[in-house]
PDB file of N, CA, C and O in Angstrom:
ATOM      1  N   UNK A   1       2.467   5.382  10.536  1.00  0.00           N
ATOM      2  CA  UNK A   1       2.486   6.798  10.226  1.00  0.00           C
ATOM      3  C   UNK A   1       2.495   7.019   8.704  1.00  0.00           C
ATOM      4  O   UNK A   1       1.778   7.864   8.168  1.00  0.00           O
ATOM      5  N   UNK A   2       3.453   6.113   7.947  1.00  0.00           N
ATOM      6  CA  UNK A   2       3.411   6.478   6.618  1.00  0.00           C
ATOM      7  C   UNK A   2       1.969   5.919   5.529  1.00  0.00           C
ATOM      8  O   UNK A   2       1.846   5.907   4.305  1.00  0.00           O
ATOM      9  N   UNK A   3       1.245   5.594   6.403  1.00  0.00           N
ATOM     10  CA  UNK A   3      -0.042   4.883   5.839  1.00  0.00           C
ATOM     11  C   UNK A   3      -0.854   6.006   5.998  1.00  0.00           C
ATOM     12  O   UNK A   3      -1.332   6.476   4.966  1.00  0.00           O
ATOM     13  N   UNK A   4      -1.203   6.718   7.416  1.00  0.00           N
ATOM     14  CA  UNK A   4      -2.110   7.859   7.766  1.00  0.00           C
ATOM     15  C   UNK A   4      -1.845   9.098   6.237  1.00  0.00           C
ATOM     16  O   UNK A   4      -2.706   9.655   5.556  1.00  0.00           O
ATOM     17  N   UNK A   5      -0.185   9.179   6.127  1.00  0.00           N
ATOM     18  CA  UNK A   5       0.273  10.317   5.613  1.00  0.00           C
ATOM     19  C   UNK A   5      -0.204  10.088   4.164  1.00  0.00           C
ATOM     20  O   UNK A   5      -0.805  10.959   3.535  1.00  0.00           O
ATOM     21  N   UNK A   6       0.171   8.556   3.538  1.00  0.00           N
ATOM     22  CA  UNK A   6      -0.053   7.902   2.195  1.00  0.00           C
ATOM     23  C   UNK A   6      -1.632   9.052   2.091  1.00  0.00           C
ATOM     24  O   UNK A   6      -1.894  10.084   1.473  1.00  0.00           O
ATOM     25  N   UNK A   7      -2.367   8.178   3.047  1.00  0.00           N
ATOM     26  CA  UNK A   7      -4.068   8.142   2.525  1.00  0.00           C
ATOM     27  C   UNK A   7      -4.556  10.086   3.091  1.00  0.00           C
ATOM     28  O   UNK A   7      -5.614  10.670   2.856  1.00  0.00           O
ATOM     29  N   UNK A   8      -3.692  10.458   3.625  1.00  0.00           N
ATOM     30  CA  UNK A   8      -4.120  12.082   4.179  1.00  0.00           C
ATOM     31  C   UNK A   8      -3.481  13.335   3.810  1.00  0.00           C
ATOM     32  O   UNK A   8      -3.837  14.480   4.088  1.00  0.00           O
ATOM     33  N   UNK A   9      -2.068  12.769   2.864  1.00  0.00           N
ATOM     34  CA  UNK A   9      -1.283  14.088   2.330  1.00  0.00           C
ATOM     35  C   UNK A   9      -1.377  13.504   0.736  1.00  0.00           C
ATOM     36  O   UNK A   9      -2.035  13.963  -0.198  1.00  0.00           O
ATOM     37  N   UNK A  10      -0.319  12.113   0.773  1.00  0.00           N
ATOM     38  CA  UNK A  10       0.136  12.181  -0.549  1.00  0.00           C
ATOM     39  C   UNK A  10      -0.817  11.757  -1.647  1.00  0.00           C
ATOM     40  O   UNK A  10      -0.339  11.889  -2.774  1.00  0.00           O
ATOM     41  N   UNK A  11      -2.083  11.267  -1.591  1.00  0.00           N
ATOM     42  CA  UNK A  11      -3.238  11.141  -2.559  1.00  0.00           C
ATOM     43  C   UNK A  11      -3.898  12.436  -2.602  1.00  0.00           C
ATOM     44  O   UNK A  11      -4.005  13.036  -3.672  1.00  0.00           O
ATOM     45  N   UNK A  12      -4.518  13.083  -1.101  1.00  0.00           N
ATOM     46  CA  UNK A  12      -5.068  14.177  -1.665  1.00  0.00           C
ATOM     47  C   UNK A  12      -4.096  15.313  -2.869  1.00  0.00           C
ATOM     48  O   UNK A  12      -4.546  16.025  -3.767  1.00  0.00           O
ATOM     49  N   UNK A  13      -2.645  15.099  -2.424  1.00  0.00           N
ATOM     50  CA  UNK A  13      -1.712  16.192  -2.739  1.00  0.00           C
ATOM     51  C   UNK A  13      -2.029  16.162  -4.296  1.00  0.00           C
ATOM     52  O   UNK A  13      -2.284  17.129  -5.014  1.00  0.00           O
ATOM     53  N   UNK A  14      -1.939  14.588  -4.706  1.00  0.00           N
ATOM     54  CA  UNK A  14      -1.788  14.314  -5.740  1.00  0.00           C
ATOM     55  C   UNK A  14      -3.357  14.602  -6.842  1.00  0.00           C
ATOM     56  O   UNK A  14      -3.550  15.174  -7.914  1.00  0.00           O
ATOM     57  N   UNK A  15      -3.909  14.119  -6.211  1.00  0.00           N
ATOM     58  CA  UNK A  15      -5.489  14.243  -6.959  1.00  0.00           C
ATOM     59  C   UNK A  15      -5.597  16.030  -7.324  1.00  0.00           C
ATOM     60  O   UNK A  15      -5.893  16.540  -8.404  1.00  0.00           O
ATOM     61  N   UNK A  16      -5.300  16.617  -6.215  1.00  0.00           N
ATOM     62  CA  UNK A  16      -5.350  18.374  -6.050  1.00  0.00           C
ATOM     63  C   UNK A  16      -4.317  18.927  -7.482  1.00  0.00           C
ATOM     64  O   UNK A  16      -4.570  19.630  -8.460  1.00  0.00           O
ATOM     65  N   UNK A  17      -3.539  18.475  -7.185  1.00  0.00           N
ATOM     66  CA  UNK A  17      -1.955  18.912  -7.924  1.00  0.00           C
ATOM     67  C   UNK A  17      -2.670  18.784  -9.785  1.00  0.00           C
ATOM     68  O   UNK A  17      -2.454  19.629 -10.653  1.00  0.00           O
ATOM     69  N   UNK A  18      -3.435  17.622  -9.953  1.00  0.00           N
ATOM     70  CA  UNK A  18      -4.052  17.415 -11.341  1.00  0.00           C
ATOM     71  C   UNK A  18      -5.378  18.163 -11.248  1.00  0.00           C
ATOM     72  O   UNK A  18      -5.645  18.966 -12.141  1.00  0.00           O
ATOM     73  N   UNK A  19      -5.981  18.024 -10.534  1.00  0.00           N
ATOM     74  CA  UNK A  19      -7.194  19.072 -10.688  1.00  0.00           C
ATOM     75  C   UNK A  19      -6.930  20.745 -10.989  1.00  0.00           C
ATOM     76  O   UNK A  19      -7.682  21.358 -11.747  1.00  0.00           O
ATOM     77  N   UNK A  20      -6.067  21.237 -10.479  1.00  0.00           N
ATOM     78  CA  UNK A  20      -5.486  22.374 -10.505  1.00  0.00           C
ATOM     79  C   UNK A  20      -5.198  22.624 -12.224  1.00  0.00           C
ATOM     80  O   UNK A  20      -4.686  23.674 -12.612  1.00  0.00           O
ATOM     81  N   UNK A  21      -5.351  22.198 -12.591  1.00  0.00           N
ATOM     82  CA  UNK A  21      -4.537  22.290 -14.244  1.00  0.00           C
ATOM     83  C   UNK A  21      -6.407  22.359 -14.873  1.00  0.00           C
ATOM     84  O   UNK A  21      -7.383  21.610 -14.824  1.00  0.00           O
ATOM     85  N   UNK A  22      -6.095  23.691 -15.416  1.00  0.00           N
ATOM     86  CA  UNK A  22      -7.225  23.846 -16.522  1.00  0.00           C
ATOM     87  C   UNK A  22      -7.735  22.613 -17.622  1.00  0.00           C
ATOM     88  O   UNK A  22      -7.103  22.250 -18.614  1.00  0.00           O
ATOM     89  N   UNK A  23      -9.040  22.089 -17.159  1.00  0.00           N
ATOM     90  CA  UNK A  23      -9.269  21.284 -18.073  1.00  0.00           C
ATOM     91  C   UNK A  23      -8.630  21.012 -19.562  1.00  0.00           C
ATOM     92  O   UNK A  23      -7.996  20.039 -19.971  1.00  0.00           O
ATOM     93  N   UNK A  24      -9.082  22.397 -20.319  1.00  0.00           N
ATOM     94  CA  UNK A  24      -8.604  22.525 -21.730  1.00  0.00           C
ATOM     95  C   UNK A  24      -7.285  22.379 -21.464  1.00  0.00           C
ATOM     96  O   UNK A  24      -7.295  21.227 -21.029  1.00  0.00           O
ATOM     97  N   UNK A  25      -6.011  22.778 -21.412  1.00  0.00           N
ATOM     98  CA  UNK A  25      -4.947  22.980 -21.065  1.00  0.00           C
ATOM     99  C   UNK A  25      -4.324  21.553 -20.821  1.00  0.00           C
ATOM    100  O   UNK A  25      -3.277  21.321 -21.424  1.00  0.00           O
ATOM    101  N   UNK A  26      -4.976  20.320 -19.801  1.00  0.00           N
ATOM    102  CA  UNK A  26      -5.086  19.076 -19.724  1.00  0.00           C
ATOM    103  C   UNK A  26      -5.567  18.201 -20.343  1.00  0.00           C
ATOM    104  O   UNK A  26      -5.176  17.051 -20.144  1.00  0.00           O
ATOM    105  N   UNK A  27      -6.934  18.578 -21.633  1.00  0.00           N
ATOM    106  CA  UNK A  27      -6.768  17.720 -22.756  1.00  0.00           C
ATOM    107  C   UNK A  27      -5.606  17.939 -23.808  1.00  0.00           C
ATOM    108  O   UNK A  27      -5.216  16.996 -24.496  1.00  0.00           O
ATOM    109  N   UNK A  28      -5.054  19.226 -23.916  1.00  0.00           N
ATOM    110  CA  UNK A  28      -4.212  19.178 -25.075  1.00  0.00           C
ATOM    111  C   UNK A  28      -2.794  19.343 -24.935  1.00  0.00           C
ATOM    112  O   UNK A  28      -2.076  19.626 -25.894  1.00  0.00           O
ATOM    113  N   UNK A  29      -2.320  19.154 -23.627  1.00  0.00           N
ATOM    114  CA  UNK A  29      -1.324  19.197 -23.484  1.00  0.00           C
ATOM    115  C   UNK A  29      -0.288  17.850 -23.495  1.00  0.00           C
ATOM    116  O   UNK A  29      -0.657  16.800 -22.968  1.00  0.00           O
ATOM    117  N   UNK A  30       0.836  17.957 -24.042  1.00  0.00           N
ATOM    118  CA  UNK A  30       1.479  16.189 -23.900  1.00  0.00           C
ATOM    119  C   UNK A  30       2.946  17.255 -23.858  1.00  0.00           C
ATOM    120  O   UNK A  30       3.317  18.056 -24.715  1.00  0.00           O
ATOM    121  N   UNK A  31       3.675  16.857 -22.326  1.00  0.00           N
ATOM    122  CA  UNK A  31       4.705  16.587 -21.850  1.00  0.00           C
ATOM    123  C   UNK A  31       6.108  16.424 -22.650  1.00  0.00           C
ATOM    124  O   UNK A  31       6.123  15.622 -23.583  1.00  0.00           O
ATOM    125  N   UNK A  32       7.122  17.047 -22.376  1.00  0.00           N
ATOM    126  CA  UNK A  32       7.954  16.817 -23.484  1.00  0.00           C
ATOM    127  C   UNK A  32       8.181  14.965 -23.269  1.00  0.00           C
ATOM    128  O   UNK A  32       8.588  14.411 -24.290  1.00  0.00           O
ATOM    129  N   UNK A  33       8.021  14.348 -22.445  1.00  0.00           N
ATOM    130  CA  UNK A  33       8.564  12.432 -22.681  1.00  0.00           C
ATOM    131  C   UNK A  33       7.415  12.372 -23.111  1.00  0.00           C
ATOM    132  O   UNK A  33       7.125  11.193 -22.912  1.00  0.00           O
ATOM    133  N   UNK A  34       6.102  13.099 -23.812  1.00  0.00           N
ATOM    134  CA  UNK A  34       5.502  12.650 -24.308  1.00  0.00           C
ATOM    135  C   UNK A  34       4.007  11.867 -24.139  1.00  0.00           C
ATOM    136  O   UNK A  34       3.309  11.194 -24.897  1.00  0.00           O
ATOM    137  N   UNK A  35       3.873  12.424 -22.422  1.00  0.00           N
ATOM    138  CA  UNK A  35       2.995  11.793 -21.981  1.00  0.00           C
ATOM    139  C   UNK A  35       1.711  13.338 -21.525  1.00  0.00           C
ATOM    140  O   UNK A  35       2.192  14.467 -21.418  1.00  0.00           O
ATOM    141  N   UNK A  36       0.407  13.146 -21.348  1.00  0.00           N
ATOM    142  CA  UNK A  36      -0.074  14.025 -21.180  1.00  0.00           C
ATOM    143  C   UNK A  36      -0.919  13.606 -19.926  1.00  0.00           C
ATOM    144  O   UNK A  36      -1.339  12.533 -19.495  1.00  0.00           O
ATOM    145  N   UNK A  37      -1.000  15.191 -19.443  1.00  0.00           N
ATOM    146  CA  UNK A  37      -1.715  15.433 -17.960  1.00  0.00           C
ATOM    147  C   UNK A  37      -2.084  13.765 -17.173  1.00  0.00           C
ATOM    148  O   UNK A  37      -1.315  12.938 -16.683  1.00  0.00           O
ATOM    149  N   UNK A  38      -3.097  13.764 -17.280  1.00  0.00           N
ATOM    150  CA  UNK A  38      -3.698  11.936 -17.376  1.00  0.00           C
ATOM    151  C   UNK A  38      -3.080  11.122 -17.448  1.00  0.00           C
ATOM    152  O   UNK A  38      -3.354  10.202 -16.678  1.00  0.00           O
ATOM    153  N   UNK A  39      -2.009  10.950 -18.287  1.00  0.00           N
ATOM    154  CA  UNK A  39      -1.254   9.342 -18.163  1.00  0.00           C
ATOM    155  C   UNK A  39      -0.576   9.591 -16.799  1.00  0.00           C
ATOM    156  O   UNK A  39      -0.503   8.640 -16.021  1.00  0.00           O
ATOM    157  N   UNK A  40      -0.003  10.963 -16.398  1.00  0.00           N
ATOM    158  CA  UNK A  40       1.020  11.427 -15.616  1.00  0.00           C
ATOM    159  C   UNK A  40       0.200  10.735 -14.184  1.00  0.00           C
ATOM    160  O   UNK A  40       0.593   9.888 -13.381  1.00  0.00           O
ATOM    161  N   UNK A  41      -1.248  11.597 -14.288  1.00  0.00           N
ATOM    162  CA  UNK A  41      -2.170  11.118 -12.941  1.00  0.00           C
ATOM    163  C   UNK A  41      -2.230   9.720 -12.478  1.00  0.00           C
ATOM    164  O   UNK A  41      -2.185   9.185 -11.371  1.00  0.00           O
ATOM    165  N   UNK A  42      -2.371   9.218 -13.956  1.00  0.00           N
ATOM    166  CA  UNK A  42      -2.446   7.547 -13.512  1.00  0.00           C
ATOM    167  C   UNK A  42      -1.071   6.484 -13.054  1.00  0.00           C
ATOM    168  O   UNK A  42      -1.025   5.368 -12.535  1.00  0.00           O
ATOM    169  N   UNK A  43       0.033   7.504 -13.561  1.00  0.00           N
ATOM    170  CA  UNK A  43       0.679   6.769 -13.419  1.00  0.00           C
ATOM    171  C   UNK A  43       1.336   7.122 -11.526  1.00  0.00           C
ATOM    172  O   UNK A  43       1.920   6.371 -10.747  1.00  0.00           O
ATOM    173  N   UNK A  44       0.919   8.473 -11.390  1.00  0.00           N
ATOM    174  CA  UNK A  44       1.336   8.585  -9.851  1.00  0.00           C
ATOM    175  C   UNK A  44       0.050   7.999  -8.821  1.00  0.00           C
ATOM    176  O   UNK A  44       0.164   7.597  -7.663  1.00  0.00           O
ATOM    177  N   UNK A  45      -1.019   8.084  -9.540  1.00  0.00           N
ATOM    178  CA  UNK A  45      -2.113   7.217  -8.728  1.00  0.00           C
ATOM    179  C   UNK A  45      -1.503   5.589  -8.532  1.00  0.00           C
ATOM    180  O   UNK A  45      -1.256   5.070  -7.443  1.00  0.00           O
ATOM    181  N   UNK A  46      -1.329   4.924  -9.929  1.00  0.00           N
ATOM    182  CA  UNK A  46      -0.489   3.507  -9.527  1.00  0.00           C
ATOM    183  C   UNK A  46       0.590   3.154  -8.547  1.00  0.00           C
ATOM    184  O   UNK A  46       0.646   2.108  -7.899  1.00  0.00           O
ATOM    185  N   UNK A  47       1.631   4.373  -8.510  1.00  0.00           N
ATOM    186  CA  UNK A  47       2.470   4.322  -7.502  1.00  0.00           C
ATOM    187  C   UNK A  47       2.231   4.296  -5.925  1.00  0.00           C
ATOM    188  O   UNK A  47       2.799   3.759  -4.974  1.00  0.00           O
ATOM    189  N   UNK A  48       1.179   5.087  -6.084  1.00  0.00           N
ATOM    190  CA  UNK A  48       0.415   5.276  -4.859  1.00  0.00           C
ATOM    191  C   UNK A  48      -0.200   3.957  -4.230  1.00  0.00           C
ATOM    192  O   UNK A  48      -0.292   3.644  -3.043  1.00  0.00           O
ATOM    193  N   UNK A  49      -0.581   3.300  -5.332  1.00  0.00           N
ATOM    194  CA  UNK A  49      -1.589   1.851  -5.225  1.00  0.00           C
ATOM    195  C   UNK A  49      -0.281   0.912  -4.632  1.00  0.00           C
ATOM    196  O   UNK A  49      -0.323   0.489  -3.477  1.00  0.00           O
ATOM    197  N   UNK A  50       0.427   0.738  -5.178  1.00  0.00           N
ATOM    198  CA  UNK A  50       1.566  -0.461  -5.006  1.00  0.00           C
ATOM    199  C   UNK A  50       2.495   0.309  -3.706  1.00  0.00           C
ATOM    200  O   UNK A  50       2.960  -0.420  -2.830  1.00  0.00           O
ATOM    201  N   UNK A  51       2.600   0.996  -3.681  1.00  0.00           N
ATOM    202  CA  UNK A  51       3.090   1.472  -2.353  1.00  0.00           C
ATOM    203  C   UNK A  51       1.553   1.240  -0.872  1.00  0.00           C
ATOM    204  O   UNK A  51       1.526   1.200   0.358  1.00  0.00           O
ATOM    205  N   UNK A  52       1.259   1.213  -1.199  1.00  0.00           N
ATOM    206  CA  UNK A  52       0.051   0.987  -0.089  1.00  0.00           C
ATOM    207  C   UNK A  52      -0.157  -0.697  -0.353  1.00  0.00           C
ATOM    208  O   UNK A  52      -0.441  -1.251   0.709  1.00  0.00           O
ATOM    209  N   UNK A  53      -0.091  -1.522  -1.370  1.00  0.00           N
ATOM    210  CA  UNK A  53      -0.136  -2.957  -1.286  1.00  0.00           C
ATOM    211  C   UNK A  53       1.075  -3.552  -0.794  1.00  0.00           C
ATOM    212  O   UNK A  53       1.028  -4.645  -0.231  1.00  0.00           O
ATOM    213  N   UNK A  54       2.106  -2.963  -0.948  1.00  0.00           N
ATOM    214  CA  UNK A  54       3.426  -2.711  -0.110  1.00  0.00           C
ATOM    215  C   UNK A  54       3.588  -3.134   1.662  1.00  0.00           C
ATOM    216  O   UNK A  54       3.896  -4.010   2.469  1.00  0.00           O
ATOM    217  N   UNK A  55       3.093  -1.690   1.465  1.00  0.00           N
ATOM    218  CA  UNK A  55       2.657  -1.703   3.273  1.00  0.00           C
ATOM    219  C   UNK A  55       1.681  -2.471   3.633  1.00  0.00           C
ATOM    220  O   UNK A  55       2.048  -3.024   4.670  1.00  0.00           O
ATOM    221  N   UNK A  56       0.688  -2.796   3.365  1.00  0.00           N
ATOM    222  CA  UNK A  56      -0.618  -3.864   3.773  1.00  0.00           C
ATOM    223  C   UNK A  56       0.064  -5.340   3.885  1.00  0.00           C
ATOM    224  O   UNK A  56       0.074  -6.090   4.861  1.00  0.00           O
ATOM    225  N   UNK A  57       0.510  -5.492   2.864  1.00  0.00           N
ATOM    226  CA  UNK A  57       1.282  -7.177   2.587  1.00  0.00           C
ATOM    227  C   UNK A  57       2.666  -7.161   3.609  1.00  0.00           C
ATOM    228  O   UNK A  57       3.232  -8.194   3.969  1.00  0.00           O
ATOM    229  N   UNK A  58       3.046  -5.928   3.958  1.00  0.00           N
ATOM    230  CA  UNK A  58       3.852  -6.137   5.060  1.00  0.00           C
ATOM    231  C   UNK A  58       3.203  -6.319   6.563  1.00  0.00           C
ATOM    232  O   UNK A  58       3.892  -6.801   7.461  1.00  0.00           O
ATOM    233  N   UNK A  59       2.075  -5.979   6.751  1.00  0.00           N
ATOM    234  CA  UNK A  59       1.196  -5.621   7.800  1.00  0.00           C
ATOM    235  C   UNK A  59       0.863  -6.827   7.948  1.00  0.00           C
ATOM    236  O   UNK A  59       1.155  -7.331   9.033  1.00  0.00           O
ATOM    237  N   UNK A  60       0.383  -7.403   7.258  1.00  0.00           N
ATOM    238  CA  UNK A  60      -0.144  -8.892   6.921  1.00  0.00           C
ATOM    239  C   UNK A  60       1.017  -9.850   7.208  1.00  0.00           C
ATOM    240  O   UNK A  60       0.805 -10.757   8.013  1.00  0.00           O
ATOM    241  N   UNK A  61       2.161  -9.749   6.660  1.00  0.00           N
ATOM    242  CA  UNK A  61       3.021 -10.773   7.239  1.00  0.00           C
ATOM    243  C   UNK A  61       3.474 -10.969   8.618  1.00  0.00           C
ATOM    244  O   UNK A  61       3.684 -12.052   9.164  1.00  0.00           O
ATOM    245  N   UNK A  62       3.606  -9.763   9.133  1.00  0.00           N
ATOM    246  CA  UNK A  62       3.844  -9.353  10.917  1.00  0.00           C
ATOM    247  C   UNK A  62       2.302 -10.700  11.378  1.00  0.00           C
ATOM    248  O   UNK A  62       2.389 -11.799  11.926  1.00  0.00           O
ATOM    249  N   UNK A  63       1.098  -9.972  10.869  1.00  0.00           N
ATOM    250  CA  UNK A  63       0.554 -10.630  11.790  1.00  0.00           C
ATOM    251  C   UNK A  63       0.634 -12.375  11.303  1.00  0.00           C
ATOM    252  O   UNK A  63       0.851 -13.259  12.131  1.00  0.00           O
ATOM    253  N   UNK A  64       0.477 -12.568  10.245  1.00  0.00           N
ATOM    254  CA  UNK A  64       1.137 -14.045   9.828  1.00  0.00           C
ATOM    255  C   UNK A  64       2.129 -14.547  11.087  1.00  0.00           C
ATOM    256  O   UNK A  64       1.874 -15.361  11.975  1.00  0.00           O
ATOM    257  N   UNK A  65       2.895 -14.060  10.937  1.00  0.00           N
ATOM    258  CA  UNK A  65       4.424 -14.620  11.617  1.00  0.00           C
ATOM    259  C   UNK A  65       3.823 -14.419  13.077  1.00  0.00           C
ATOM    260  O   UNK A  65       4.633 -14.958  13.832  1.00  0.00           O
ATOM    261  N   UNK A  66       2.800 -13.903  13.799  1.00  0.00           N
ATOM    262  CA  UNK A  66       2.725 -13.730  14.841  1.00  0.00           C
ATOM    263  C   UNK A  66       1.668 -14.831  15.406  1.00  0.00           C
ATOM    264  O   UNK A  66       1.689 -15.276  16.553  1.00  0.00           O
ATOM    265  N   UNK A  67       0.710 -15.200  14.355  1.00  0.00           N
ATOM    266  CA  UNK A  67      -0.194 -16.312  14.168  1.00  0.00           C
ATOM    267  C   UNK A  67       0.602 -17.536  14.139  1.00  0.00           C
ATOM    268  O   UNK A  67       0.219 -18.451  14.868  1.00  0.00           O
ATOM    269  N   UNK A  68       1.546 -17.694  13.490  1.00  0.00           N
ATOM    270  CA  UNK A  68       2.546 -18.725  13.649  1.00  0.00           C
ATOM    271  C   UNK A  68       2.923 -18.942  15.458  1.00  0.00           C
ATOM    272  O   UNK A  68       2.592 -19.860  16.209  1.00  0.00           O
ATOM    273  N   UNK A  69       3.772 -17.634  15.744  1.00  0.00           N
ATOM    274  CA  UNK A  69       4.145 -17.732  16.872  1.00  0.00           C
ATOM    275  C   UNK A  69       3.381 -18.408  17.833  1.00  0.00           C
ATOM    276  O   UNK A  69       3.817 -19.484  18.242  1.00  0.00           O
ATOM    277  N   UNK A  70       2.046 -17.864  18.382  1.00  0.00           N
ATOM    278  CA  UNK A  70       1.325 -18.247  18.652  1.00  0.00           C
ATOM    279  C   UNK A  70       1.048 -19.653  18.796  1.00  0.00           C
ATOM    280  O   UNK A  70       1.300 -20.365  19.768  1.00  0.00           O
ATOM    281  N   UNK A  71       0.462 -19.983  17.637  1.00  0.00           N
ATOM    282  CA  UNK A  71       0.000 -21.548  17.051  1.00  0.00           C
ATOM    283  C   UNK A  71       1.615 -22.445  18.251  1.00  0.00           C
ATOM    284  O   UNK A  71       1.600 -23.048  19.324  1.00  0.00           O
ATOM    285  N   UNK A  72       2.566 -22.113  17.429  1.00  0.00           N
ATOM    286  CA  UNK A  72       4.255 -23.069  18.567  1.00  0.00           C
ATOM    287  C   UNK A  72       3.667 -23.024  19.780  1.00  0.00           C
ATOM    288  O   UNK A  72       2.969 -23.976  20.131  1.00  0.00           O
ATOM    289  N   UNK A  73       3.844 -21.965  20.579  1.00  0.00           N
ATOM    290  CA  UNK A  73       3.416 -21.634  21.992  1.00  0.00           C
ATOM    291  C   UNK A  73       2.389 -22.629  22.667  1.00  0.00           C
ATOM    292  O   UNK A  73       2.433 -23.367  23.651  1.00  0.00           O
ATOM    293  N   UNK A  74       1.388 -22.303  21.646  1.00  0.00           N
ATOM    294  CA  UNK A  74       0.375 -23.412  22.338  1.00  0.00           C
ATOM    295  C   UNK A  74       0.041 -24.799  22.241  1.00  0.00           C
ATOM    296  O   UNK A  74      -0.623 -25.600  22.898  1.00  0.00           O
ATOM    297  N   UNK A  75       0.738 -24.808  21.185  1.00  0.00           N
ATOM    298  CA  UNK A  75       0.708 -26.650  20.993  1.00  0.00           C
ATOM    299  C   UNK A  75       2.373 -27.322  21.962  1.00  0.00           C
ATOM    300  O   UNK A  75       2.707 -28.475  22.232  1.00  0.00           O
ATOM    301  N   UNK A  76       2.987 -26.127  22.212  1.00  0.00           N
ATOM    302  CA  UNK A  76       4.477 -26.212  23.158  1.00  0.00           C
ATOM    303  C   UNK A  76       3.508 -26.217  24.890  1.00  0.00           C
ATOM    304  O   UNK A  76       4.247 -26.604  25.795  1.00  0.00           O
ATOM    305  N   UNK A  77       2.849 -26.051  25.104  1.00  0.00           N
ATOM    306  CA  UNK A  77       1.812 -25.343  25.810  1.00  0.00           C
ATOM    307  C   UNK A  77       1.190 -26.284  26.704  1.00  0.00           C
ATOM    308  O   UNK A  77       1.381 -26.533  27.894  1.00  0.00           O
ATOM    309  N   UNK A  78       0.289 -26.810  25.721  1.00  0.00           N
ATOM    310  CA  UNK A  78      -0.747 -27.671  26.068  1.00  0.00           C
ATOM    311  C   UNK A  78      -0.743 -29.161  25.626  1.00  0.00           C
ATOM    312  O   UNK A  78      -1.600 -30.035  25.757  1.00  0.00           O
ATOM    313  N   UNK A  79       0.770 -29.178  24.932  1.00  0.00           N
ATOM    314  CA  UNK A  79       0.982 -30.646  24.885  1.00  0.00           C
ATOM    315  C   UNK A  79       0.579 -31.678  25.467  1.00  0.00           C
ATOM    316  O   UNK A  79       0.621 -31.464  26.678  1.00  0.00           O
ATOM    317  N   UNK A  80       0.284 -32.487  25.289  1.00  0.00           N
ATOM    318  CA  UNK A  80       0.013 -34.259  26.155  1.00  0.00           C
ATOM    319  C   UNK A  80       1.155 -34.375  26.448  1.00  0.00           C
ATOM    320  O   UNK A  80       1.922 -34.160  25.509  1.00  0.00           O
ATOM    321  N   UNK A  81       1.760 -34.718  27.692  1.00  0.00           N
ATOM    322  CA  UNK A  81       2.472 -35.499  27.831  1.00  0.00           C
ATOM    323  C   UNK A  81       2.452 -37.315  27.273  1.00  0.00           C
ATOM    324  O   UNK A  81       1.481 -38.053  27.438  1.00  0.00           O
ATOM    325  N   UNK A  82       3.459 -37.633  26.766  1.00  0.00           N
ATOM    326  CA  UNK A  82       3.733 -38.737  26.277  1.00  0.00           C
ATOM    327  C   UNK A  82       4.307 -39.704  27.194  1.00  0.00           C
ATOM    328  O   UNK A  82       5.477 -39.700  27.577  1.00  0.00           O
ATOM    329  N   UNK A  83       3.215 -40.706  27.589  1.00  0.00           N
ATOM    330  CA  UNK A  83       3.500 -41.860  28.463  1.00  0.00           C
ATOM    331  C   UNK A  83       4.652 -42.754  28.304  1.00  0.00           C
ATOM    332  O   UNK A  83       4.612 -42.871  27.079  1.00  0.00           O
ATOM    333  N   UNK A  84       5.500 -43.361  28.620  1.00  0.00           N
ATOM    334  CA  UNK A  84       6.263 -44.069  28.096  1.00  0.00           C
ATOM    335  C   UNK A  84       6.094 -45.480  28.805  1.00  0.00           C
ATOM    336  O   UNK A  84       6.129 -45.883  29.968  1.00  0.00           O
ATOM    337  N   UNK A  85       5.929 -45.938  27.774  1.00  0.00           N
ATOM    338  CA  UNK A  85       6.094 -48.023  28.338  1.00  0.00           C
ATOM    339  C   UNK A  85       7.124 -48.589  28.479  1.00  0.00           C
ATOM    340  O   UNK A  85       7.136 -49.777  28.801  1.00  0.00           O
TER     341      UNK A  85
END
């Protein structure tokens, strides 16, 4: 759910939220910490990025660990039995 919302509320929100600001107004404006319109965008676009590599690399480990699982199961599975002399 928070992936649908990431890529369907909080990027558009965000892209919208900076577009909204008068060009002129967004080249010459700098923030009292000093940062202007643009650094602000990029820097909530980055957040956006690492929060979604976040969730993917978690997505990815589930199925890792489940590929693992797996892999036990079937070599537990389909073992040879071991003859003994």
């Amino acid at each position: 759910m928070i992936v649908l919302r990431t890529a369907t509320v909080y990027l558009p929100d965000t892209i919208r939220a900076y577009l909204s600001i008068p060009p002129d107004w967004a080249a010459a404006h700098v923030f009292a910490d000093g940062t202007a319109p643009a650094q602000v965008l990029v820097a909530q676009l980055s957040e956006l990025e690492r929060a979604a590599r976040r969730m993917r690399d978690a997505a990815v480990e589930q199925d890792a660990s489940a590929l693992l699982i797996n892999g036990k199961f079937l070599a537990e599975r389909f073992a040879t039995p071991r003859l003994e002399l």
